[in-house]
C-alpha positions in Angstrom: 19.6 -23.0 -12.7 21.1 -20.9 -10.4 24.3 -20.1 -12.9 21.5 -19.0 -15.2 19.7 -17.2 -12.6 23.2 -15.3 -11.6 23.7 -14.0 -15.5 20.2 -12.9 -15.9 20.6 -10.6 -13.1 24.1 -9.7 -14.2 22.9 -8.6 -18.0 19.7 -6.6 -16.3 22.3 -5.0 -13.7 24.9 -4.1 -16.5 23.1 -3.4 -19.4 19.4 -2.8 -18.9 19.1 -1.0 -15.6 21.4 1.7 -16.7 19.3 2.0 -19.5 16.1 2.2 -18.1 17.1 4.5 -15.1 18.0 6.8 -18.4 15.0 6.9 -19.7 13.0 6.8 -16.6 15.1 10.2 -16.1 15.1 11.9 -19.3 13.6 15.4 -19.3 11.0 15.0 -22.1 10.0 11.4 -21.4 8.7 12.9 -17.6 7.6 16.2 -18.9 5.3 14.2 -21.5 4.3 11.5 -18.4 3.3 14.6 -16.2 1.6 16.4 -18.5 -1.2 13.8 -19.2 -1.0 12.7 -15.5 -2.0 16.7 -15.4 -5.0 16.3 -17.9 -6.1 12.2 -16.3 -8.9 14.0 -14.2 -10.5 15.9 -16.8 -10.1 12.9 -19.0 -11.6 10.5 -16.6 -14.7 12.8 -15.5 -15.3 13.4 -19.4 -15.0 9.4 -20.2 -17.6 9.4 -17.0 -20.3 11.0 -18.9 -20.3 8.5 -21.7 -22.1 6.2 -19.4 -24.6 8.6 -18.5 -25.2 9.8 -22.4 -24.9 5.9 -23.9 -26.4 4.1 -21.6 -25.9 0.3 -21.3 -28.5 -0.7 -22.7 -30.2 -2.6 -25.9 -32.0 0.1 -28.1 -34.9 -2.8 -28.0 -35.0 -3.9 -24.7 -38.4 -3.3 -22.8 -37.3 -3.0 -19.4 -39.5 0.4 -18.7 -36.3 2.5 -17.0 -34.0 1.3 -19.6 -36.5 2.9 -22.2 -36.6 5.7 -20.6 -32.8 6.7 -19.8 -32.2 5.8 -23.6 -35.0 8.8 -24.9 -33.9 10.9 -22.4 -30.0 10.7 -23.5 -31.4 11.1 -27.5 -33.8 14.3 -26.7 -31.0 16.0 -24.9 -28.0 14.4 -26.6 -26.2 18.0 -27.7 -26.9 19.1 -23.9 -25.0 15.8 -22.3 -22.2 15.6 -24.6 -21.1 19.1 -24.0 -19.1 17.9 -20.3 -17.5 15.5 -22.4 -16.6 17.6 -25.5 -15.0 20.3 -23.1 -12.6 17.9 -20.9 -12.2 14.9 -22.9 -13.0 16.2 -26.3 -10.0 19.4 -25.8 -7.6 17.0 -23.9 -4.7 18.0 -25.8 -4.9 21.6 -24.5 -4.5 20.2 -21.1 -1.7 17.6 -22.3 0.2 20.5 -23.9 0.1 23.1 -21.2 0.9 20.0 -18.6 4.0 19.0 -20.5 5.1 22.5 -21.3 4.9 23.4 -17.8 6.7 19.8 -16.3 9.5 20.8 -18.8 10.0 24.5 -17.7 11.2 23.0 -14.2 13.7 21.2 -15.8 14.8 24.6 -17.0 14.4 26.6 -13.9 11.3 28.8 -15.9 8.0 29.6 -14.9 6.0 27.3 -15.3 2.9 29.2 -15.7 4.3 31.1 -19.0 5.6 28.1 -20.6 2.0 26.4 -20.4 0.6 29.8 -22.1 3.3 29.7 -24.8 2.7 26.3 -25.6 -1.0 26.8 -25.6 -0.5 29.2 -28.1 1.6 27.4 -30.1 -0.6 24.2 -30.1 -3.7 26.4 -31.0 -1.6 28.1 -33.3 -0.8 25.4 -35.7 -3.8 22.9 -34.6 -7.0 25.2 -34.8 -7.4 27.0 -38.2 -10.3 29.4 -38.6 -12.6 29.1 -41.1 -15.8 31.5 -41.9 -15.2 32.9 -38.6 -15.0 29.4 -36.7 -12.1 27.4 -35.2 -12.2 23.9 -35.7 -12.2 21.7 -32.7 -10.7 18.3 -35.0 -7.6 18.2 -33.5 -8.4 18.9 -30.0 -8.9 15.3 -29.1 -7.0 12.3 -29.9 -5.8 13.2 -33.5 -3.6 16.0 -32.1 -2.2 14.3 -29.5 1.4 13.9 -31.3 1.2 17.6 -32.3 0.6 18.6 -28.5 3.3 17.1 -27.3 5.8 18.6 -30.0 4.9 22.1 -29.8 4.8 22.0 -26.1 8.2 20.5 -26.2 9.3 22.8 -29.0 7.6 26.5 -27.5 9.4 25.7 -23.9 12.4 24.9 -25.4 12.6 27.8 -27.2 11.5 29.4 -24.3 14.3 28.4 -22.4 17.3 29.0 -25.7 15.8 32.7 -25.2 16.2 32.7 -21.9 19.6 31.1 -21.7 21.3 33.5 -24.1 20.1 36.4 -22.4 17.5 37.6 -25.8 14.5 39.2 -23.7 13.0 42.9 -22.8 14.4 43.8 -19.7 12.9 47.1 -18.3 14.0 48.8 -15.0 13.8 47.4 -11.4 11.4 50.2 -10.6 9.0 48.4 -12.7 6.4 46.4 -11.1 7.7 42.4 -11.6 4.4 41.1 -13.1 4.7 43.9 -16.1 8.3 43.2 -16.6 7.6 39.6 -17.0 4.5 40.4 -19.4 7.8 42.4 -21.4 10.1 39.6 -21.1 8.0 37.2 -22.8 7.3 39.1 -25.6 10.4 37.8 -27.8 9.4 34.2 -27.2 6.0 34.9 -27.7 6.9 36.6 -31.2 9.6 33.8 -31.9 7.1 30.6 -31.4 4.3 33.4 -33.8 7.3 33.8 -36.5 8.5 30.4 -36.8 5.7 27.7 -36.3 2.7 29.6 -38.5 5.1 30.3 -41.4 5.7 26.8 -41.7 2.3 25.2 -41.0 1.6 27.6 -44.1 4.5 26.2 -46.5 3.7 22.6 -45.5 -0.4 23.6 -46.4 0.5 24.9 -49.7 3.0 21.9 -50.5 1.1 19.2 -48.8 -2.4 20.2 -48.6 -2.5 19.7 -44.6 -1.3 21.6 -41.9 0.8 20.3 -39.2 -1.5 18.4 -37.2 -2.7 16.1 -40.4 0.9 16.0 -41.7 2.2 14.7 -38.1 -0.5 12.2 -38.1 -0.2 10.7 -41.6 3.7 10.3 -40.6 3.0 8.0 -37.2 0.1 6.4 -38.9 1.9 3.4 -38.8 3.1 3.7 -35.6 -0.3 4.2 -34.3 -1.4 0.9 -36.1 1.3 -1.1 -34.8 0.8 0.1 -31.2 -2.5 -2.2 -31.4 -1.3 -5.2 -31.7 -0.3 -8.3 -29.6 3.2 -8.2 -30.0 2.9 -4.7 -29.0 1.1 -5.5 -25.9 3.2 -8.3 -25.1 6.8 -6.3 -25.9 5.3 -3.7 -23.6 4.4 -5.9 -20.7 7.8 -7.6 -20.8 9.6 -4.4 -20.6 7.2 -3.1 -17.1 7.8 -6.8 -15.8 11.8 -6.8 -16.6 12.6 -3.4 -15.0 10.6 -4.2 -12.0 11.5 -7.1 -11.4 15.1 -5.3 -11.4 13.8 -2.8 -8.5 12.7 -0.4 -11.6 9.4 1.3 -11.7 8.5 -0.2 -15.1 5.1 0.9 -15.6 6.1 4.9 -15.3 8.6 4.3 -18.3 5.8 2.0 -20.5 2.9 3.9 -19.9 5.2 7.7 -20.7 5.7 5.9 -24.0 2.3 4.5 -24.2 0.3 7.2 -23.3 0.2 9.1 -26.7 -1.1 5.9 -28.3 -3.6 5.0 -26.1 -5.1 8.1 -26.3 -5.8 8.7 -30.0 -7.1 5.2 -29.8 -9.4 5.8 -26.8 -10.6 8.9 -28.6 -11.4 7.0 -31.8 -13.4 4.2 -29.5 -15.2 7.4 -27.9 -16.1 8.6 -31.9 -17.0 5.2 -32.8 -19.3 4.7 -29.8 -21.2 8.2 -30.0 -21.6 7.6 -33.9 -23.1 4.1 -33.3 -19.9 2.4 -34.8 -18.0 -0.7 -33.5 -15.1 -0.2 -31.4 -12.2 -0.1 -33.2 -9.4 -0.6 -30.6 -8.6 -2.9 -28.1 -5.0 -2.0 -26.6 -5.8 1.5 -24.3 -5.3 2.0 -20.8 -8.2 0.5 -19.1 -7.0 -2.6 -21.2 -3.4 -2.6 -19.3 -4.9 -1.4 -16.1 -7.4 -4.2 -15.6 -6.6 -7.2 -17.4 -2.5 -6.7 -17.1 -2.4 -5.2 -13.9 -4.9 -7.0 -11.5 -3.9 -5.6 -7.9 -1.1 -4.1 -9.2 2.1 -4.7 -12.0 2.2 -9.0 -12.7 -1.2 -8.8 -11.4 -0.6 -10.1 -7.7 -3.7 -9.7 -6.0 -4.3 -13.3 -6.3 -1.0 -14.2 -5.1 -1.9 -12.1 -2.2 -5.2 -14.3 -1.8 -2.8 -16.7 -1.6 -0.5 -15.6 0.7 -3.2 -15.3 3.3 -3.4 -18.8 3.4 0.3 -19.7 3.8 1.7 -22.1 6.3 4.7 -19.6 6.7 3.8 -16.5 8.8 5.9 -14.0 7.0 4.2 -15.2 4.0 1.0 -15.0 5.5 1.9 -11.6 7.6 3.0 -9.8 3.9 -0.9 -11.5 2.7 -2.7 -9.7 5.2 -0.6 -6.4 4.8 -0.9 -6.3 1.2 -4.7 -8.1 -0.1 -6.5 -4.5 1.1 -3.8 -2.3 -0.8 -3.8 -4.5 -3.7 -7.4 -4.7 -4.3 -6.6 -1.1 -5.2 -4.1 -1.7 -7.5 -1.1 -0.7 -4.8 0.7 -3.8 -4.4 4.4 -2.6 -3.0 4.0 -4.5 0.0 4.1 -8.0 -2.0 6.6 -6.9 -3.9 8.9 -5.8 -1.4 7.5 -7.5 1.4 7.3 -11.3 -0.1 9.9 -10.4 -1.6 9.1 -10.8 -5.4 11.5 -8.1 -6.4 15.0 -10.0 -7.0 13.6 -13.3 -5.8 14.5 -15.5 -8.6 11.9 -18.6 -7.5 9.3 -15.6 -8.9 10.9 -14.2 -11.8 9.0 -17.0 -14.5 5.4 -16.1 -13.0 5.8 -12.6 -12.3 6.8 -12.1 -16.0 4.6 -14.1 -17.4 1.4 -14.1 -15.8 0.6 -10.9 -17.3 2.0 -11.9 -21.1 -0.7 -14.9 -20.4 -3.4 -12.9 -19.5 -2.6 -10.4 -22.0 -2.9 -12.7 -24.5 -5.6 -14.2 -23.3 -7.9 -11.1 -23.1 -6.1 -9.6 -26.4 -8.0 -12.4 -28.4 -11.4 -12.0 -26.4 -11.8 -8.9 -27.4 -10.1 -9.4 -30.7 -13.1 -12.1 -31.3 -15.7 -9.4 -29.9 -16.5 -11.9 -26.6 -15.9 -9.1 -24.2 -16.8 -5.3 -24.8 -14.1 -2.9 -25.6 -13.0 -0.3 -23.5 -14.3 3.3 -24.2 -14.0 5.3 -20.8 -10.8 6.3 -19.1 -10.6 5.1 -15.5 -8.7 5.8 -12.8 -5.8 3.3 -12.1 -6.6 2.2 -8.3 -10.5 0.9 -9.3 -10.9 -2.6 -8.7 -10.4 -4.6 -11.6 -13.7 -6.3 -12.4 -15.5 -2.6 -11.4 -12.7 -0.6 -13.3 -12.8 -3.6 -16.6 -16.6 -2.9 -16.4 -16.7 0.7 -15.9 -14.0 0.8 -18.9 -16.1 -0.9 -20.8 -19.3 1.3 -20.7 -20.5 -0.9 -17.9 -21.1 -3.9 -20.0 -20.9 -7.5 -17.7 -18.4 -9.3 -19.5 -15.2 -8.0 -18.7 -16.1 -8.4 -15.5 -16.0 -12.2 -16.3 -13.1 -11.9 -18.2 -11.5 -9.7 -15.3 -12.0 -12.6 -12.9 -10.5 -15.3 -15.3 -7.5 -13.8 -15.8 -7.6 -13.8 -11.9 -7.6 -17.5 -11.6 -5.2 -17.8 -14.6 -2.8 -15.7 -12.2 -3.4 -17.7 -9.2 -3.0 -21.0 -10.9 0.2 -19.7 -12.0 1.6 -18.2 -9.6 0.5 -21.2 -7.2 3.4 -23.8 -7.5 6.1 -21.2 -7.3 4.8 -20.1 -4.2 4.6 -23.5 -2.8 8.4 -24.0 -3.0 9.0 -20.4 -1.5 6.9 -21.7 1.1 9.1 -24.9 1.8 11.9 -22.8 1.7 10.5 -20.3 4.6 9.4 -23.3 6.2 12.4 -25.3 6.8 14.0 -21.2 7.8 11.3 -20.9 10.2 12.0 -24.3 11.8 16.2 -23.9 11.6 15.5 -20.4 13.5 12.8 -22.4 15.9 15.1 -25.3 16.9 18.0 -22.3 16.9 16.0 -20.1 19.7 15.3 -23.5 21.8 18.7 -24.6 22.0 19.7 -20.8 23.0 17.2 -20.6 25.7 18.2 -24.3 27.0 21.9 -22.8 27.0 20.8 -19.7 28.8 18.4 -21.8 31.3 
């Protein structure tokens, strides 16, 4: 076991931490993680109103309140929605001006005109005008892909520009904020010259602009990122890097994040036209059912921990249950330790590929409501499953199963940890005694 243990932690030392640290570090994977952590509050406060405009309720039921919230959200539905349609329902605007501007400090340019470029671009390409009216269609989770290229594309551009010296430079005597407005003129003309040309060519040769044309292409992609394999290759990939002192989840959810959206914005369409929810694997889905108290869901191992015989065990337990009910759960890992700790390598991976699996097919069998609303990452899992969920009750039971499932699982692995404290705890006991009978 422990020859087996030694080249598992050889081949994730050798091979896949260099290979995750690269990723983890590469400029566009972090400019495209930072620029939807940029747009997460307008997405979350914009998921918020869906509870207020679709309420949880039956359209039948004749529970006198209920009744009335329901009328109320029909006779002023235009009215509620519009919150929603300008944060959640333009996200990519945010998204591309968030990445554009994350990737300019790779480059050392201002951050400020690289969002603006990009926004350009992305409105350039993504909003055509038609009898006087720009359509809003790719504003929300179709043109996700499309944000996230032009961004890339404008600020690197941006920076080629810059780098070769191909700009407007006017005197020193010239206030800085007007020579900047002249300096950005080229890029501003470049991004106008190259992108809208094209998204005309691939119109007349396609019959879509860019947007559709990008969409139809990862179509498949978009498919295959709902399904449990995809779930489950994700969560190995978080729990492996991890468990190898690797923050995981930044690297799965940079990569994620593009997918999760479009589908969260299709559940959102679905829901406001009185359609069944399409998707099941979005964030609230990894947040809440996959990540209870934290990555391999160790909130009920801290439960556990409070009751351990062994008082470092039991010391790391009452440091780290508060945090972890919040999702924060560094103190287990590092504390415990579970990081590197090979006696919790097996539960720490799979406890969350169980409860994935588990929830994947409750949902999949329509048991538990889907999720609709984004919601921030530190809400208690059964309140953040529910809230997710358009407040509906069962994943709140499906929330606390998987919570049982982890402590069951997680239970005998800690027991022999335990032993192994114990006996440490009396070796270092009997140690001190004999040291102080010396002394004496």
């Amino acid at each position: 076991m422990s020859s087996l243990y030694a080249k598992l932690i050889q081949v994730i030392e050798k091979k896949i931490t260099p290979m995750a640290g690269a990723v983890g570090q590469q400029k566009y994977v972090t400019s495209i993680r930072d620029g939807f952590i940029t747009a997460l509050p307008f997405m979350i406060v914009g998921s918020f109103m869906l509870v207020f405009i679709f309420p949880p309720f039956s359209p039948d039921t004749s529970w006198g309140f209920a009744r009335a919230w329901l009328q109320f959200s029909l006779d002023h539905r235009e009215a509620l929605m519009l919150p929603f349609n300008f944060s959640m329902g333009i996200m990519t605007i945010f998204i591309s001006v968030g990445i554009a501007a994350s990737l300019a400090k790779h480059h050392d340019l201002d951050a400020l005109t690289a969002g603006m470029l990009s926004l350009m671009a992305f409105l350039l390409v993504a909003a055509p005008l038609k009898d006087g009216q720009i359509s809003t269609a790719y504003f929300s989770g179709q043109g996700i892909f499309t944000a996230i290229l032009v961004a890339i594309y404008s600020t690197e551009l941006y920076a080629f520009l810059k780098r070769h010296n191909i700009t407007i430079r006017l005197p020193p005597e010239v206030p800085t904020g007007v020579a900047r407005s002249f300096e950005i003129l080229i890029p501003v003309l470049a991004i106008v010259v190259t992108l809208h040309p094209l998204n005309l060519l691939i119109e007349a040769q396609l019959g879509m602009i860019i947007p559709e044309a990008i969409m139809s292409l990862v179509k498949p992609l978009v498919a295959a990122s709902d399904t449990l394999p995809a779930v489950l290759l994700s969560v190995l990939v978080c729990q492996v890097l991890w468990f190898a002192g690797i923050h995981g989840a930044l690297i799965v959810t940079g990569i994620m994040n593009p997918f999760w959206m479009a589908n969260l914005s299709v559940n959102q369409a679905a829901i406001a036209a009185g359609e069944a929810i399409p998707h099941i694997y979005v964030q609230g889905f990894w947040d809440h059912y996959l990540l209870i108290g934290g990555v391999g869901s160790t909130l009920p191992l801290a439960f556990l921990l409070l009751r351990s015989k062994a008082i470092h065990l039991r010391t790391i337990g009452r440091m780290g249950v508060v945090p972890g009910v919040f999702n924060i759960n560094e103190p287990i890992l590092f504390g415990a330790p579970i990081i590197m700790n090979p006696l919790f390598f097996l539960p720490f991976v799979l406890v969350p590929m169980v409860n994935a699996t588990f929830a994947w097919f409750a949902l999949d069998l329509d048991l538990v409501s889907r999720v609709v609303s984004m919601t921030p990452w530190t809400t208690p899992a059964p309140i953040g499953a529910s809230w997710a969920a358009n407040w509906s009750f069962s994943p709140v039971i499906l929330c606390l199963i998987c919570m049982v499932t982890s402590a069951v699982m997680y239970f005998p692995f800690l027991k022999a940890y335990e032993k192994q404290l114990l006996e440490q705890e009396h070796e270092n006991a009997v140690g001190h005694a004999e040291d102080a009978a010396q002394s004496a």
